[in-house]
C-alpha positions as CSV (number, residue, x, y, z in Angstrom):
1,X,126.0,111.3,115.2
2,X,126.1,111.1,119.1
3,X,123.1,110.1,121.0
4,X,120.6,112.8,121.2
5,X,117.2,113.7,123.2
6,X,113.8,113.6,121.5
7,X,113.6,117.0,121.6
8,X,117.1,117.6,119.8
9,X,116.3,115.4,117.2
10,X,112.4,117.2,116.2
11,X,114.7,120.1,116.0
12,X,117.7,119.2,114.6
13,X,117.4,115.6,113.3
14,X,116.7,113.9,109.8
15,X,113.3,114.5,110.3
16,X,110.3,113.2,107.5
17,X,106.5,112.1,107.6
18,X,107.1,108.0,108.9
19,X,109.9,109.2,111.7
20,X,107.8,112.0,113.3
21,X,104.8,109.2,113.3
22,X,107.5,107.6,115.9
23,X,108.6,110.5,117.6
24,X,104.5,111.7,118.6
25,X,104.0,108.3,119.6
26,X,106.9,107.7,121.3
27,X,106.8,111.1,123.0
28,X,102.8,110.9,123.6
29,X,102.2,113.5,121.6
30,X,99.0,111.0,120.0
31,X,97.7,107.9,121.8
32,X,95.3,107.4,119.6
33,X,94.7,107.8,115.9
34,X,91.9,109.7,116.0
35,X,94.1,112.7,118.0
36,X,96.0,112.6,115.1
37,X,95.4,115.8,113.0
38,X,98.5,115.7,111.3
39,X,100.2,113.9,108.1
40,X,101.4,110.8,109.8
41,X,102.7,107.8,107.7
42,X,105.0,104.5,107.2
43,X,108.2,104.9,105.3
44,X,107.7,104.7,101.7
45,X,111.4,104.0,100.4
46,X,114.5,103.3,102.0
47,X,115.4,107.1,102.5
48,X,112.2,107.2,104.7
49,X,113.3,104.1,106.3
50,X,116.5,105.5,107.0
51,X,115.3,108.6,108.4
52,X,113.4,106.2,110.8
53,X,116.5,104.1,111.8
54,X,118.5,107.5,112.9
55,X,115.9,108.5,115.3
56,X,116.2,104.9,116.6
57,X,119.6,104.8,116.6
58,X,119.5,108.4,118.3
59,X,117.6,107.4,120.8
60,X,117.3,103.3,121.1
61,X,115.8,103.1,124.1
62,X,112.7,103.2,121.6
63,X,113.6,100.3,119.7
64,X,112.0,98.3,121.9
65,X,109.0,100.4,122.1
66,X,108.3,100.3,118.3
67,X,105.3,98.1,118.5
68,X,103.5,101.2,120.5
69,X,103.5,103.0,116.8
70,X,101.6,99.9,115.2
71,X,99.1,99.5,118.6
72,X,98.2,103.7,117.5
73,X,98.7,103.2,113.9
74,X,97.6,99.3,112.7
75,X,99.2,100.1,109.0
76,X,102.6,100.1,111.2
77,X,102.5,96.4,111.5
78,X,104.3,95.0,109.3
79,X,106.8,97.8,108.8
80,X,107.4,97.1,113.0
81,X,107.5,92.9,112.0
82,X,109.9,93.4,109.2
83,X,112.1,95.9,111.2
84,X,114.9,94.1,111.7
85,X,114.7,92.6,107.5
86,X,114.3,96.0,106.9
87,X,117.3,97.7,109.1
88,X,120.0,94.8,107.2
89,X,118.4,95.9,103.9
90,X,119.5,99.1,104.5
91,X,122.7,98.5,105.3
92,X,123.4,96.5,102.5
93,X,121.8,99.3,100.5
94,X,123.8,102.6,101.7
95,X,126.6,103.6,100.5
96,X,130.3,103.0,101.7
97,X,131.0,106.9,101.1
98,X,127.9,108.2,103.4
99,X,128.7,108.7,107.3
100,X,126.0,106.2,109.2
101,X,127.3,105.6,112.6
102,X,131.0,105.3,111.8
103,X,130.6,102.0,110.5
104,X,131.5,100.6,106.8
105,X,129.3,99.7,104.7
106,X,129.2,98.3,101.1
107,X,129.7,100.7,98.3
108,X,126.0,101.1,96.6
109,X,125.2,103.4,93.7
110,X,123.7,106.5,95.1
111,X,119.3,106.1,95.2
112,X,119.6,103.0,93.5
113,X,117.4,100.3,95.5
114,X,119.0,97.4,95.2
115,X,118.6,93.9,96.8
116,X,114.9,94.8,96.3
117,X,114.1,96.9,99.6
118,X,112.6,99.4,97.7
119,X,110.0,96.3,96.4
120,X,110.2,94.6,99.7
121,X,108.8,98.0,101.0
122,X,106.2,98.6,98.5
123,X,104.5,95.0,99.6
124,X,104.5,96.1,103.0
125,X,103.3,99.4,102.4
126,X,100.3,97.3,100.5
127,X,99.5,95.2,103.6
128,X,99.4,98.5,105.8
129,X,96.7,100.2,103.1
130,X,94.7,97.2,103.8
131,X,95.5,97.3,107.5
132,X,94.6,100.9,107.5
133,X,90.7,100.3,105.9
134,X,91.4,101.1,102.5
135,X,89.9,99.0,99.6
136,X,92.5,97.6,96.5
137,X,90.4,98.7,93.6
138,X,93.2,97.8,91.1
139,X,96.9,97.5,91.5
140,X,98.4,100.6,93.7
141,X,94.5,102.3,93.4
142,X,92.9,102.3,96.8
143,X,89.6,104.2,98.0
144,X,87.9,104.2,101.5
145,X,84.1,104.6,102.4
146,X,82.7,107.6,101.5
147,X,81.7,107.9,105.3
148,X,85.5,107.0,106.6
149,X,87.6,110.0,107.1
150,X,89.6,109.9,104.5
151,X,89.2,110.4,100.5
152,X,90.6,108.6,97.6
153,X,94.2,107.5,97.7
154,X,96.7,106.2,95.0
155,X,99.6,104.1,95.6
156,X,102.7,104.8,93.3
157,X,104.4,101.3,92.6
């Protein structure tokens, strides 16, 4: 995949939830969270991690410019602190067979998350819930205030 403009990868890029939180911050689409009427999220497993490295790698002018997500979206920071863990995780974790960036990788069993970035990632995304206002009831169940925007939320572990 060659180099690409923001607005060829919206259209024609990987595109999920956690990289389209990038791409409206990076493009100023939101400056702030409460512009945000959309679903906007962190990655939740390493295929949303991944579709998050391709825009970067698209475009890595960005990659500097990650810690703008966290200053609009606070549950970003640690996901921005662990990026570079995160980015040799998932090479480690794709497959030899898969084209990413003409580059060889390991050979890994197809959605199998192994050297635990799938776990690494589900610690993170429990510091962001936190970050983000929401209360740890019991493990992986989180609410918010009744008077906060947002409802009741469960955490799959």
């Amino acid at each position: 995949m060659d180099r690409m403009t923001p607005e060829e990868w919206i259209v024609n890029g990987e595109v999920g939830v956690s990289s389209k939180t990038i791409w409206a911050v990076m493009m100023g689409v939101v400056t702030g969270k409460q512009e945000c009427n959309w679903r906007h999220d962190t990655p939740k497993d390493p295929d949303d991690f991944k579709r998050c490295h391709k825009l970067i790698m698209a475009i890595p002018e960005w990659r500097p410019r990650l810690p703008e997500v966290a200053a609009v979206f606070p549950k970003w920071i640690p996901f921005i602190r662990e990026w570079d863990k995160l980015e040799k995780m998932l090479i480690d974790w794709l497959v030899e067979t898969e084209t990413y960036w003409g580059l060889p990788y390991r050979k890994r069993k197809r959605f199998q998350f192994t050297d635990g970035m799938y776990e690494f990632m589900q610690q993170l995304d429990h510091e962001a819930m936190l970050l983000d206002g929401w209360i740890e009831d019991a493990p992986g169940c989180y609410h918010k205030d009744r008077n906060s925007n947002a409802g009741i939320g469960v955490l799959r572990k």
